[in-house]
N, C-alpha and C positions, 0 to 999 in steps of 0.2 A: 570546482569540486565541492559537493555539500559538508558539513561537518556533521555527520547525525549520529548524535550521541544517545539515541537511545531509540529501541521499538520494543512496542509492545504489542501483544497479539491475542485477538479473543475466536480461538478454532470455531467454526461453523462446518465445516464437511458438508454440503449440501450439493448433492451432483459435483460440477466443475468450481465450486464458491468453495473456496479453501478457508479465510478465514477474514477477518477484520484487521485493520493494523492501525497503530496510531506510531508518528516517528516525533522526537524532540530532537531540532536544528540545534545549533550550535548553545545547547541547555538556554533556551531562548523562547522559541517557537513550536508549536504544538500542531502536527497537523494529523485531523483526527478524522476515521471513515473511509478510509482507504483499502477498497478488497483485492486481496489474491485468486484470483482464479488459472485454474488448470485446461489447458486448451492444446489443441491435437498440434502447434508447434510449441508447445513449452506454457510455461507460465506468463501470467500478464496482469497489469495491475487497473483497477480502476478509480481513478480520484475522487473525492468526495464533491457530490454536487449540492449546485446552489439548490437550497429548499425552492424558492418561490421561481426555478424553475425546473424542474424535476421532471413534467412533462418531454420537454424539450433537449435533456442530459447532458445543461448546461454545468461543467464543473465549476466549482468555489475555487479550487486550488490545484494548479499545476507545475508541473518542470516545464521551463522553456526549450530545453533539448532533450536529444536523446539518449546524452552520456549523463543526467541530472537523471531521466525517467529508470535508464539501465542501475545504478548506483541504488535506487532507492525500491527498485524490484528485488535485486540480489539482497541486501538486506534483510527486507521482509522474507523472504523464502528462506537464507540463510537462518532467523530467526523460527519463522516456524516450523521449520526443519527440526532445530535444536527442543524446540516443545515438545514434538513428536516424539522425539527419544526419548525424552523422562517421564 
């Protein structure tokens, strides 16, 4: 289980692009470029990709499963949820 002590979120609303996230691991680790998007089953995240393959929609950073990917999508949603309302 990840430790992630912290997201943060920068709203874009653009069609189904909800917003940007960055999360801090265990007050350690910074992973930054991470979008929310909204899609006709639910929400889904998509990882920050390598610049110098970008073409190609090679990611820089990801969860190796899919209890790491699920934990760090409820997060950001739970986070940008909370934005919403204030």
């Amino acid at each position: 289980m990840l430790n992630i002590t912290e997201v943060r979120i920068k709203p874009i609303n653009k069609g189904n692009f909800l917003c940007y996230a960055s999360i801090l691991l265990d007050n350690s680790l910074v992973i930054d470029g991470i979008e929310l998007h909204d899609g006709e089953k639910g929400r889904y995240i998509y990882m920050p990709l390598n610049p110098k393959r970008r073409k190609t929609r090679k990611n820089s950073s990801y969860p190796i499963n899919n209890e790491a990917r699920e934990q760090i999508l409820k997060n950001i949603s739970d986070e940008y949820d909370k934005e919403l309302e204030e």
